[in-house]
C-alpha positions as a printed NumPy array, in Angstrom:
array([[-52.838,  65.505, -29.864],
       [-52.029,  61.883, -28.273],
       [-48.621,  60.66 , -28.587],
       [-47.312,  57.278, -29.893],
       [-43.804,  56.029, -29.647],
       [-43.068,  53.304, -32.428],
       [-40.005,  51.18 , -32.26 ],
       [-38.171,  50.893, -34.925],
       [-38.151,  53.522, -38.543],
       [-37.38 ,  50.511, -41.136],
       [-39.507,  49.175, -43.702],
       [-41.819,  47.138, -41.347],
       [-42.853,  50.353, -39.559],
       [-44.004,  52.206, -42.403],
       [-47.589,  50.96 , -42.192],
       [-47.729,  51.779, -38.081],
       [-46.536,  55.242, -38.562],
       [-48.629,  56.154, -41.515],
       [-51.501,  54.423, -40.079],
       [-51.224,  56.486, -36.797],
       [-50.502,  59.788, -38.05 ],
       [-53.569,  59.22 , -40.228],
       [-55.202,  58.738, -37.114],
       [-54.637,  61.883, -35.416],
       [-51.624,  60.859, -33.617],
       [-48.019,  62.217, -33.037],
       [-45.543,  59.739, -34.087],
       [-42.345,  59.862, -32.484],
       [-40.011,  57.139, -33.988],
       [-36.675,  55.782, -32.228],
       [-33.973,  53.609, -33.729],
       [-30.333,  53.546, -33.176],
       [-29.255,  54.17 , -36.574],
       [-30.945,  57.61 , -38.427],
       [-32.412,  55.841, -41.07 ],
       [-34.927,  53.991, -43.096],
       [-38.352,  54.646, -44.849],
       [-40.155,  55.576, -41.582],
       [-37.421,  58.423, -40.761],
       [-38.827,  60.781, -43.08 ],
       [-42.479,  59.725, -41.848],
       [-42.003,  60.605, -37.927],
       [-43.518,  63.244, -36.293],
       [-40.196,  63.337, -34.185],
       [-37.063,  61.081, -34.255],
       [-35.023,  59.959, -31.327],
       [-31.691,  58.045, -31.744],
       [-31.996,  55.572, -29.299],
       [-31.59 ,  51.738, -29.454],
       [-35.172,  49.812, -29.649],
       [-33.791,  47.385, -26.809],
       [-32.533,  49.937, -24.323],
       [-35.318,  50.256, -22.006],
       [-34.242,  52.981, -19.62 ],
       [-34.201,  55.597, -22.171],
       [-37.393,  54.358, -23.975],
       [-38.901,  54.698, -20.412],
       [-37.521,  58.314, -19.638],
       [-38.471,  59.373, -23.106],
       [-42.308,  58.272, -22.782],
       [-42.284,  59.794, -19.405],
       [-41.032,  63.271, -20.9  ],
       [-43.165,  63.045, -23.8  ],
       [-46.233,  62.215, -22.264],
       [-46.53 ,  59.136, -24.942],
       [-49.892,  57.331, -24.78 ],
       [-48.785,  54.24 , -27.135],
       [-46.28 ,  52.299, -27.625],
       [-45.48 ,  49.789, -30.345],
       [-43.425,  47.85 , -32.763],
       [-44.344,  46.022, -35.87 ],
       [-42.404,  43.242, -37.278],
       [-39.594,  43.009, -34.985],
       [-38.999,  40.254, -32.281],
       [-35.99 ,  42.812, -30.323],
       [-38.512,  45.366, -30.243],
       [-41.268,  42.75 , -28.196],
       [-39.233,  42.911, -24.828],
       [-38.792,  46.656, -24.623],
       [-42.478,  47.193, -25.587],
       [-43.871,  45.444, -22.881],
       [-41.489,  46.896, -20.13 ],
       [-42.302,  50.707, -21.154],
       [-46.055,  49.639, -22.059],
       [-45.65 ,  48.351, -18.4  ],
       [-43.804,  51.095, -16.217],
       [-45.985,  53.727, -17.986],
       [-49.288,  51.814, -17.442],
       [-50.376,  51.418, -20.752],
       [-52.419,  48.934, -22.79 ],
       [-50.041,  46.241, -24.085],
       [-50.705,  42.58 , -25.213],
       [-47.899,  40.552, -23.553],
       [-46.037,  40.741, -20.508],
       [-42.814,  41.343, -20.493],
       [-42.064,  37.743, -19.339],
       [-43.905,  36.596, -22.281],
       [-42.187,  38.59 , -25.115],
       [-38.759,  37.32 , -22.799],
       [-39.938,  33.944, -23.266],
       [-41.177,  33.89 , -27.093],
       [-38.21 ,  36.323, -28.207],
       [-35.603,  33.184, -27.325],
       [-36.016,  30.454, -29.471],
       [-34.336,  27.806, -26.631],
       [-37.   ,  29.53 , -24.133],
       [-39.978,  28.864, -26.576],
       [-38.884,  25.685, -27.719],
       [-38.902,  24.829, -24.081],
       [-42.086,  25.834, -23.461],
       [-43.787,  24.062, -26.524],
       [-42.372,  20.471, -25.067],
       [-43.023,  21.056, -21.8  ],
       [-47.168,  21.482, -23.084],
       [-46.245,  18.41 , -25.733],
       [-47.09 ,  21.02 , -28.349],
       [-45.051,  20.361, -31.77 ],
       [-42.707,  17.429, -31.097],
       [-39.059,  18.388, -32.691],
       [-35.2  ,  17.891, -31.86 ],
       [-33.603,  20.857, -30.888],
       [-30.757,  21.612, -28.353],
       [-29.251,  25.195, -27.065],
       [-25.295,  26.079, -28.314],
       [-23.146,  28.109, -26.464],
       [-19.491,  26.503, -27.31 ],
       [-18.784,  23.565, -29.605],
       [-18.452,  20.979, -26.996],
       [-22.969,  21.444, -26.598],
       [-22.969,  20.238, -30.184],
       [-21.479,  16.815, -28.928],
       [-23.61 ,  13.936, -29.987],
       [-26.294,  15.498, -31.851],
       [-26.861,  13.847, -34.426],
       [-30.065,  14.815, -36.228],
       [-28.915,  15.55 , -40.005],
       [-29.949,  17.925, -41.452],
       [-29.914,  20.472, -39.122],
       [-30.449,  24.333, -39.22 ],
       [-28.504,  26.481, -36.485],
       [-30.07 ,  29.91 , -35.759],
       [-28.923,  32.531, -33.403],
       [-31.592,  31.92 , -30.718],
       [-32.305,  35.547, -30.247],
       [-31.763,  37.532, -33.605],
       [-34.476,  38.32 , -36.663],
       [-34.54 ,  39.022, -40.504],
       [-32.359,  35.837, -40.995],
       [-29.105,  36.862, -39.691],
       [-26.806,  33.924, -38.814],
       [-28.963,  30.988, -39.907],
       [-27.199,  28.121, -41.83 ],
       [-28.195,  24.497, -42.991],
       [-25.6  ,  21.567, -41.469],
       [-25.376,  18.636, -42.771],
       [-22.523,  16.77 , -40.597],
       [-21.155,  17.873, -37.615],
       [-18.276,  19.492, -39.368],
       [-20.735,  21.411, -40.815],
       [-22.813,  22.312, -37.23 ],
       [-19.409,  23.666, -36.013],
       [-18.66 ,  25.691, -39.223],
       [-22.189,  27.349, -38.623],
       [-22.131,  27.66 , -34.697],
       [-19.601,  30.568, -34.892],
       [-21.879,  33.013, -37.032],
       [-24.867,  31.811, -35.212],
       [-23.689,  32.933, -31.9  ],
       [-21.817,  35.947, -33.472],
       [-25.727,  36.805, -34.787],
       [-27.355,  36.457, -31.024],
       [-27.424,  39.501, -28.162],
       [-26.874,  36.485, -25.505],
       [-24.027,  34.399, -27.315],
       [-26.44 ,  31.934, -27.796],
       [-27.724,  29.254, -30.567],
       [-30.266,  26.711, -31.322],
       [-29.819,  23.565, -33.521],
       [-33.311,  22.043, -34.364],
       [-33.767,  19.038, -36.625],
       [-34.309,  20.527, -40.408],
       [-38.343,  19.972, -41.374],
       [-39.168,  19.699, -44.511],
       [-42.504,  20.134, -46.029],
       [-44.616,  23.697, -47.243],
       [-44.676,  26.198, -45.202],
       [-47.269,  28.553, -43.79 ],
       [-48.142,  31.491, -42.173],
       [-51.205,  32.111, -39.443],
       [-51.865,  35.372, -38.74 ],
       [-54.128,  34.953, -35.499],
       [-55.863,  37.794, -33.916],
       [-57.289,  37.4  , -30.069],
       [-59.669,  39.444, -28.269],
       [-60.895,  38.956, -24.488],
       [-59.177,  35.608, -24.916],
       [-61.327,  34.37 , -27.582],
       [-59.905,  33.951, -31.346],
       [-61.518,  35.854, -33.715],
       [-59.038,  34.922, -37.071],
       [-56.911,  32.785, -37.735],
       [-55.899,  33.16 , -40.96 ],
       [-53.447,  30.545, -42.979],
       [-51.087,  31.737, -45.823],
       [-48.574,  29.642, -48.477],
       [-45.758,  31.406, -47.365],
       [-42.998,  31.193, -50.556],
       [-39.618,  31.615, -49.879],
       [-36.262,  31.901, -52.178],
       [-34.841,  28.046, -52.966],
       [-31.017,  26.948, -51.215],
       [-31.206,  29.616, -48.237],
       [-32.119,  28.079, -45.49 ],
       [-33.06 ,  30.935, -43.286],
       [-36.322,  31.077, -45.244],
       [-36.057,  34.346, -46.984],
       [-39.617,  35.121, -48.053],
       [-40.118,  36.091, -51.579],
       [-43.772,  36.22 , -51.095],
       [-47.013,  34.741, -49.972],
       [-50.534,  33.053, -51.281],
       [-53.683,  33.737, -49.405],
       [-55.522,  31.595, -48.962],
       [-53.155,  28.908, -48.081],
       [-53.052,  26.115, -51.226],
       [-50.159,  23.697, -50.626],
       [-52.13 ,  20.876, -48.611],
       [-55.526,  19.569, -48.366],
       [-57.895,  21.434, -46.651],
       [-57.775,  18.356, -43.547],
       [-54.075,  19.326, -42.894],
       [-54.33 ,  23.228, -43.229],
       [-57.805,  22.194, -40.221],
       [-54.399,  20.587, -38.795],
       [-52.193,  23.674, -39.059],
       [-54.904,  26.178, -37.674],
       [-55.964,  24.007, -34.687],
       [-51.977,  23.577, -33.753],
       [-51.694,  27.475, -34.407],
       [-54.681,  27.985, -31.865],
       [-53.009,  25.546, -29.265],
       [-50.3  ,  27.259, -29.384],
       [-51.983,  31.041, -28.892],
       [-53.908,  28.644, -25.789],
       [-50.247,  27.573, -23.966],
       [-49.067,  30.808, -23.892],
       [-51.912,  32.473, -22.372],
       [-52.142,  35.487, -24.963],
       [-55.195,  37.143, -24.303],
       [-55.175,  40.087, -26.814],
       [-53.867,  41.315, -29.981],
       [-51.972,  39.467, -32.875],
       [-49.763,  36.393, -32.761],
       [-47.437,  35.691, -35.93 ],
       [-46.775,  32.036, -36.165],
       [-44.883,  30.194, -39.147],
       [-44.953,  26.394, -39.515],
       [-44.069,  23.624, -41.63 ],
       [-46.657,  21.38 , -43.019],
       [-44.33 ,  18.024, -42.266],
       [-45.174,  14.126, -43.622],
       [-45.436,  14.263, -39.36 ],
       [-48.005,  17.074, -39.278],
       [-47.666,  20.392, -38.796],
       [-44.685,  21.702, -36.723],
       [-43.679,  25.098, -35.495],
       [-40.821,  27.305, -36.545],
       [-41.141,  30.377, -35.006],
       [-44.212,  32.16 , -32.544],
       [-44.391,  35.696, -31.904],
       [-46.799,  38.087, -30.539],
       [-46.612,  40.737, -32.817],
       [-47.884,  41.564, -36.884],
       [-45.834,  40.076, -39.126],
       [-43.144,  42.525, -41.025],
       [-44.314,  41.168, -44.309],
       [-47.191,  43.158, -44.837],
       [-49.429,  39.803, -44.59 ],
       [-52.202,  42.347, -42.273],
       [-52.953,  44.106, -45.962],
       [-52.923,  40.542, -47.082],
       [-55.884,  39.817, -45.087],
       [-57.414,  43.233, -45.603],
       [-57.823,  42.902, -49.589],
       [-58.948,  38.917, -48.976],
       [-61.129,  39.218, -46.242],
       [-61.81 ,  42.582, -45.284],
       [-60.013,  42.271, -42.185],
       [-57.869,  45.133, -41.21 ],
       [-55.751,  43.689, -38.518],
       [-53.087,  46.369, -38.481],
       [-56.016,  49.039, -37.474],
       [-57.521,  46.473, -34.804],
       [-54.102,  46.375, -33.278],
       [-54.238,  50.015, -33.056],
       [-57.866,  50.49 , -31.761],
       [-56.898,  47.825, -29.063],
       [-53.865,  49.194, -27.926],
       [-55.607,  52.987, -27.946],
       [-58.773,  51.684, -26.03 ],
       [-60.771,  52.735, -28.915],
       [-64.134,  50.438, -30.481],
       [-62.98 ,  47.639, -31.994],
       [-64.013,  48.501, -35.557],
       [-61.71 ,  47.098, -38.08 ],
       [-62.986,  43.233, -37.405],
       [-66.679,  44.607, -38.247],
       [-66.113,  44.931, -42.326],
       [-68.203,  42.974, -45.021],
       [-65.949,  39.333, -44.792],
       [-64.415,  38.219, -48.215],
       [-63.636,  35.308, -49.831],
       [-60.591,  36.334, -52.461],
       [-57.333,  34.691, -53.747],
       [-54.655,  37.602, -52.902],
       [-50.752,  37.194, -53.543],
       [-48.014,  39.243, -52.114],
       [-45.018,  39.44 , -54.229],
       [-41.475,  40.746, -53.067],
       [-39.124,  42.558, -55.13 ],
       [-35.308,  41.263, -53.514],
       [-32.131,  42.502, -54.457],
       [-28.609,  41.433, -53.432],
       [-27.126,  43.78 , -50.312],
       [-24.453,  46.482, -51.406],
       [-25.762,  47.587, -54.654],
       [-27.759,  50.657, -55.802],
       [-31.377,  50.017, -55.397],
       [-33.267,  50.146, -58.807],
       [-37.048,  50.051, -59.349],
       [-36.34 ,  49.134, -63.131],
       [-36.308,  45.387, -62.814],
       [-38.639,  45.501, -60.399],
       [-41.984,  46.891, -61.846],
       [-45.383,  45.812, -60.506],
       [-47.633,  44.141, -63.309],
       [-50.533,  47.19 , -64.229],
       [-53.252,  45.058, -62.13 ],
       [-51.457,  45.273, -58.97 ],
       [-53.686,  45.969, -56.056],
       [-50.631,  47.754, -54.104],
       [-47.436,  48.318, -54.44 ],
       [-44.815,  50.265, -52.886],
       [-40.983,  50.645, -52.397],
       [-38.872,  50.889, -49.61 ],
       [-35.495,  52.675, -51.155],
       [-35.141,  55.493, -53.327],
       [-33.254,  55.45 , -56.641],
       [-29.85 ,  54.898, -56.085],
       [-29.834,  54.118, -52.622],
       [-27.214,  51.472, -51.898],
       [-29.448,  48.201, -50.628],
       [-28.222,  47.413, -46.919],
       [-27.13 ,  44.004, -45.57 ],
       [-29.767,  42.112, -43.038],
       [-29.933,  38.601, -44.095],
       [-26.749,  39.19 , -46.39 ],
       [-28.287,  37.085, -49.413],
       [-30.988,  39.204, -50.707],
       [-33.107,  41.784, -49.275],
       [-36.647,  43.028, -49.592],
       [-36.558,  46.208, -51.544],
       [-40.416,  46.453, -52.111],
       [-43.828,  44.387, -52.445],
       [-46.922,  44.203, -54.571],
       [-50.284,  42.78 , -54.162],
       [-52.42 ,  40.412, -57.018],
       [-55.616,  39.585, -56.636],
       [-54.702,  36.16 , -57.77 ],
       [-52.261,  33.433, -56.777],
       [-49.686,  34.323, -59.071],
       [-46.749,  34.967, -57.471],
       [-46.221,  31.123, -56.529],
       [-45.423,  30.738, -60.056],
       [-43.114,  33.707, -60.024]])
């Protein structure tokens, strides 16, 4: 039986792991905490931190793995690449790459230097680098960090300080980014590339919970409905210029953008699924597994899942959030009796953990309508 070594045993692996063990693989999961929905899912489980590469590498070696591969999580990208590397394995990226899109200084960088998505931004590392900025509103984000941690809205300078110290608290390198706040709907495109050519590039309304402004998602509308269809053309041709400057060749790129009186502009890029579930999204819309095309890619198996009968369907994911600290209950959280999907990631009782430190994702359901914008 071939051997795949997944990244990671929260909720966004839960879809790898049970999509590879259906598969015929062995699943060996690491993480450096024992816990989370994928624990009990694992073939095997290894304690080991997702970003130390050395003992990924000597564990892959030992176990003969064949795969390796992270879903949902930008501080899984670098170590991915490096083991997918040393071990001579299929990967998408580099390891320079996921270096470069994993720091949001690094990508914001590169995006200017290819005149790609014009906006204000400068690198933190002390208060004096916050000197003279003074594009108001602001949001400061740890410039190497995920799922929201240390992100805060400034509105003065005062206010920029105040939110520098948990921003660099929140980032492995002791670094920040301020970027000029844009405001406008945001979306989702869920691009898929194969021998360098695009084959989707899908566009969803991606909803999110009011006054946070890390953008915690609380769902998300496909297909995309909050512009006309000339400035979602916009969004997917800047989405595909994008996928262009960074030379990605294969597999998915997650990209999340604001739809801006300016045009379109770019929050975040990385080459990875999304950990929102958007792939089964896609799947009950289109007919477009991109989770399993991911897999069949990486494996060096025919590329099947893109093959499927295409749809045309209105499909809405809906979170179920809870506030950290408190016993998880699925009570006030039922799926309506027409849900397409739905699943949980606690059990009953289980006391919801702290990522963002507002509210958390405790489960998800999918409509086959565009309801839960109205939710």
């Amino acid at each position: 039986m071939s051997e795949a070594l997944v990244l990671g045993t929260g909720a966004a692996q839960v879809d790898a792991i049970h999509y590879l063990r259906e598969a015929g693989w062995w699943v060996i999961g690491c993480s450096y905490l024992r816990e989370g929905p994928g624990l009990s899912l694992v073939h095997e489980f290894r304690q080991i931190n997702i970003t130390d590469v050395p003992a990924l590498e000597e564990l892959a070696r030992h176990e003969g793995v064949e795969l390796v591969y992270s879903v949902g999580s930008d501080l899984a990208m670098p170590a991915v690449a490096r083991v997918a590397t040393a071990l001579g394995l299929r990967r998408f990226i580099s390891p320079a790459l996921a270096d470069l899109t994993q720091n949001k200084v690094s990508l914001r960088d590169h995006l200017r230097s290819h005149h790609i998505s014009p906006v204000s931004y400068r690198q933190l590392r002390r208060r004096a680098d916050a000197t003279g900025w003074d594009h108001f509103p602001a949001i400061v984000k740890p410039a190497d960090s995920q799922g929201q941690r240390g992100v805060c809205r400034a509105d003065s300078m005062d206010e920029l300080l105040a939110c520098l110290e948990p921003a660099l608290t929140a980032s492995r390198s002791a670094t920040a980014i301020v970027e000029e706040l844009l405001d406008g709907p945001e979306v989702s495109a869920n691009v898929f590339v194969v021998g360098g050519e695009i084959v989707v590039n899908e566009l969803s309304d991606r909803l999110v919970v009011a006054d946070f402004p890390g953008g915690i998602p609380r769902g998300h509308v496909l297909p995309a409905q909050s512009a006309s269809d000339t400035v979602l053309a916009e969004a997917r041709a800047l989405a595909e210029r994008c996928v262009r400057a960074l030379g990605i060749e294969n597999g998915p790129v997650y990209l999340q953008m604001k739809l801006t009186r300016c045009g379109p502009r770019i929050i975040e890029i990385t080459p990875r699924l999304d950990g929102c579930h958007i792939w089964r999204l896609i799947l009950e819309a289109r007919g477009i597994d991109l989770l399993a095309a991911s897999f069949q890619l990486l494996a060096g198996e025919p590329l099947r899942a893109l093959d499927g009968p295409r749809r045309a369907d209105d499909v809405s994911l809906h979170f179920f959030l809870q506030a950290p600290g408190e016993p998880f209950s699925r009570a006030p959280h039922q799926p309506p009796p027409a849900a397409l999907h739905s699943e949980f990631y606690l059990q009953e009782g289980h006391i919801v953990a702290a990522v963002n430190g507002h509210l958390e994702k405790v489960g998800y359901c999918l409509l086959r309508e565009p309801a839960c914008a109205s939710r």
